[in-house]
C-alpha positions in Angstrom: -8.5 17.6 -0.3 -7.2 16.0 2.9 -3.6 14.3 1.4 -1.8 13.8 4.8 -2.0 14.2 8.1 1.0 14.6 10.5 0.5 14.9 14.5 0.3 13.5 17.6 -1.7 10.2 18.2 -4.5 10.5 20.6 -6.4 7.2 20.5 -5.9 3.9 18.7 -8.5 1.5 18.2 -8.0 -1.7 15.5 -9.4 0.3 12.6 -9.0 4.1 13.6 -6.7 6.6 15.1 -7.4 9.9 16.3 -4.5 12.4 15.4 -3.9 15.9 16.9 -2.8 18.5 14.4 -1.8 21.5 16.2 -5.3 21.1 18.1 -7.3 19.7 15.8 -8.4 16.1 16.4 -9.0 14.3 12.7 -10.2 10.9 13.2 -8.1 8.6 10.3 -10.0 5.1 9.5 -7.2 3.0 9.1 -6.7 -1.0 8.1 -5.4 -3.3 11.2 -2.1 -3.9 9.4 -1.3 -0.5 9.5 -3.2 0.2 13.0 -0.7 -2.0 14.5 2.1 -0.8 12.4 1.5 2.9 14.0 3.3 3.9 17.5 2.1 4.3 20.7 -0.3 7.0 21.7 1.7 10.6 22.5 3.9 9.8 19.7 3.8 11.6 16.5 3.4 9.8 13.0 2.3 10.2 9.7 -0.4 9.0 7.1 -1.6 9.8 3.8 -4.8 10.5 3.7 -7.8 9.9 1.3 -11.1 11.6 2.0 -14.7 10.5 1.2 -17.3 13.1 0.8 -20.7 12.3 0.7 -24.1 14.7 1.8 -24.0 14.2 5.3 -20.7 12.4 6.0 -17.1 13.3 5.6 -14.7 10.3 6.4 -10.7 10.2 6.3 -9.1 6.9 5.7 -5.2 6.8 6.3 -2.4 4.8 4.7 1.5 4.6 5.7 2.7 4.9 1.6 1.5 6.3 -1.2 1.5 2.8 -2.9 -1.1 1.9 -0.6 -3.1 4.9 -1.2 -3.3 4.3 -4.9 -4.3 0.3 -4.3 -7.2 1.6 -2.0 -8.0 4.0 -4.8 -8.4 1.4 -7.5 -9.9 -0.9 -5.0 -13.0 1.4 -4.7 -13.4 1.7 -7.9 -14.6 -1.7 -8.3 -18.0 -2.4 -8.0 -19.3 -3.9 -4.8 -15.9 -3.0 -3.2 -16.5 0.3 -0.5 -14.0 1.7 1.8 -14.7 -0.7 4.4 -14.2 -3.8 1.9 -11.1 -1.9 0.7 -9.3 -1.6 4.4 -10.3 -5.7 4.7 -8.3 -6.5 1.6 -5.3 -4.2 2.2 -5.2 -5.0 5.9 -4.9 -9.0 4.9 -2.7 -8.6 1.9 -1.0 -5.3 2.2 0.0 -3.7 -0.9 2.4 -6.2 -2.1 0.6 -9.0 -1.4 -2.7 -7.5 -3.5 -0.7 -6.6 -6.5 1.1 -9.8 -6.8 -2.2 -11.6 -6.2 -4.1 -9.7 -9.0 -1.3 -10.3 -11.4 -1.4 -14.1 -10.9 -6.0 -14.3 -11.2 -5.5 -15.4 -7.5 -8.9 -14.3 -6.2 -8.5 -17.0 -3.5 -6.3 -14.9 -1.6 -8.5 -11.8 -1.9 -11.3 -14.1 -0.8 -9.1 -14.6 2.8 -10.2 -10.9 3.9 -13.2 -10.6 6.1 -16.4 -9.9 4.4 -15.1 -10.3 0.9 -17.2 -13.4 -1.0 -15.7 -15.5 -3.5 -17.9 -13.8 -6.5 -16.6 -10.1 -5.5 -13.3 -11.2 -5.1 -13.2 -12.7 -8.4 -14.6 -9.7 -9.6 -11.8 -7.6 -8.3 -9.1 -9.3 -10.1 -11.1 -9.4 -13.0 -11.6 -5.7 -13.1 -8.3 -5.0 -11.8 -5.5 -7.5 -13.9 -5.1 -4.7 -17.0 -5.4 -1.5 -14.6 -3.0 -3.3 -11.7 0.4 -3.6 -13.5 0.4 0.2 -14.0 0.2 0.5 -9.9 2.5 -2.0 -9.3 5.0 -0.1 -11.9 4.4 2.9 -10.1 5.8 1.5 -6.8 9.2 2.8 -6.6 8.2 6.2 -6.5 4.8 6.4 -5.0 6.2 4.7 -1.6 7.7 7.2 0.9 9.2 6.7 4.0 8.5 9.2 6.3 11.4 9.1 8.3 11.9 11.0 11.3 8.8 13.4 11.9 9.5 16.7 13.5 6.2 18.7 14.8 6.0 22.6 15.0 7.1 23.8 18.4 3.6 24.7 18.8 2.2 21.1 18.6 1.0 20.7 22.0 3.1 19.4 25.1 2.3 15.8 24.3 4.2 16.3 20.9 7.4 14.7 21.2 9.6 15.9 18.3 12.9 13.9 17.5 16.2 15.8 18.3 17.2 18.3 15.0 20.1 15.6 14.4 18.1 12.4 14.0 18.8 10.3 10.7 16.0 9.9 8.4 14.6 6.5 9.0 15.7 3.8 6.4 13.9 2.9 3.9 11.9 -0.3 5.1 11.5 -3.7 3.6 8.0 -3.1 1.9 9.5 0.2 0.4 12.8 -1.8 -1.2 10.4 -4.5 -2.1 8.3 -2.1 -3.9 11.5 -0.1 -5.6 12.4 -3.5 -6.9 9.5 -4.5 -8.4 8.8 -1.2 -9.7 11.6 -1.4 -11.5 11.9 -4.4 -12.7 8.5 -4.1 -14.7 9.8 -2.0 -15.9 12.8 -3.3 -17.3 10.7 -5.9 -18.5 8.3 -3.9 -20.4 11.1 -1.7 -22.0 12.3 -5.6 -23.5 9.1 -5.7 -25.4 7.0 -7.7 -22.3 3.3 -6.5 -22.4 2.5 -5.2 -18.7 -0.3 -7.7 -17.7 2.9 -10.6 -18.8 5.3 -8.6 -16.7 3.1 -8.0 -13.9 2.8 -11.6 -13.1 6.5 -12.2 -14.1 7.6 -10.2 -11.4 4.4 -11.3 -9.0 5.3 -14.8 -9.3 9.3 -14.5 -8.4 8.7 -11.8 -5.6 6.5 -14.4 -4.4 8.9 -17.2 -4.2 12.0 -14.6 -3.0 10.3 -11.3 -1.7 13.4 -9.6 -0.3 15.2 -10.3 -3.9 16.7 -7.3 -5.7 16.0 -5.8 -8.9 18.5 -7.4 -11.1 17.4 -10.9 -9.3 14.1 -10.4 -10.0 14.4 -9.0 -13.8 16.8 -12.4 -13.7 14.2 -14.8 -12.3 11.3 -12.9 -14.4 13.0 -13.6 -17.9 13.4 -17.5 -16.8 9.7 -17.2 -16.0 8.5 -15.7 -19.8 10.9 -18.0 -21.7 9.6 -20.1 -23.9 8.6 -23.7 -22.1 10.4 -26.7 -24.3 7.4 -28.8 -24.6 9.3 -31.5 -26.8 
């Protein structure tokens, strides 16, 4: 199994990239969110990689975090929903945006990505609302930052590998956002809060204040699964 792929980008189109690794061209099927999110051609990157075998096709679809990896994972397993359907929802929502959509029933915004009807959207969030919160809970620790990438020496002359000094990129705003959540979930089900409760909790403040840190958001959450004073 294919788990990631680190080279040199060759070609970009809006829902592949062709990577050289050490002088092997893999073609990655990627989303468009994360086809614009990758750098020029020449430059090197890095993507996590999922691969689908079937008799007489072998096909690598790439993802810039783990977190997103695992959403495309469940995705699949839905019936109805292929790789192709899978890309269209992540590349709409991103990871964030589909776990904080499955965690409130909102099918409407699944419905937004192209090719995605309202009945198998529906279905999605359906299928997915008990099996998401343990995804979303895992998102602290299943998105990496790649940082800096620095190729063998042997990568090709179109490798251009950073200087042996160069910081590790910081963490980025989807990665904090995702540490946050993560662990605020968490802290919420360790208070007694079932997941599916916590899930939208969390979905529903990250929603209103996405940059918000953990003890905002644990904060905000509580607020949200107090009991409402109907008298």
């Amino acid at each position: 199994m294919i788990g990631r792929l680190a080279g040199t980008i060759l070609h970009r189109a809006p829902d592949h990239v062709l990577i050289d690794v050490r002088g092997v061209g893999y073609i990655v099927h990627v989303s468009e969110r994360t086809a614009a999110a990758l750098p020029p051609v020449g430059q090197a990157t890095a993507l996590y990689t999922d691969l689908l075998v079937r008799e007489d096709l072998l096909q690598l679809f790439g993802f810039t975090s783990m977190l997103e990896k695992e959403w495309h994972r469940l995705l699949t397993s839905v019936q109805g929903i292929g790789a192709k359907a899978s890309l269209a929802i992540l590349g709409t929502l991103g990871a964030e945006g589909l776990g904080r959509a499955i965690a409130l029933g909102d099918w409407a915004s699944v419905r937004k990505a192209p090719g995605v009807g309202p009945k198998l959207a529906q279905r999605v969030v359906l299928e997915l609302k008990d099996r998401a919160p343990a995804v979303m809970a895992m998102g602290g620790s299943l998105t990496v930052d790649t940082g800096d990438l620095v190729l063998p020496d042997d990568a090709g002359p179109a490798a251009t590998a950073p200087a042996a000094s160069a910081k590790p990129a910081p963490a980025s705003a989807a990665t904090l956002s995702a540490s946050a959540t993560a662990d605020a979930m968490s802290a919420l089900t360790n208070l007694g809060y079932g997941p599916s409760e916590a899930a939208a909790a969390v979905a529903t403040v990250s929603g209103r204040d996405p940059g918000a840190a953990t003890a905002t958001l644990i904060r905000a959450a509580l607020r949200e699964l107090a009991p409402k004073d109907t008298g």
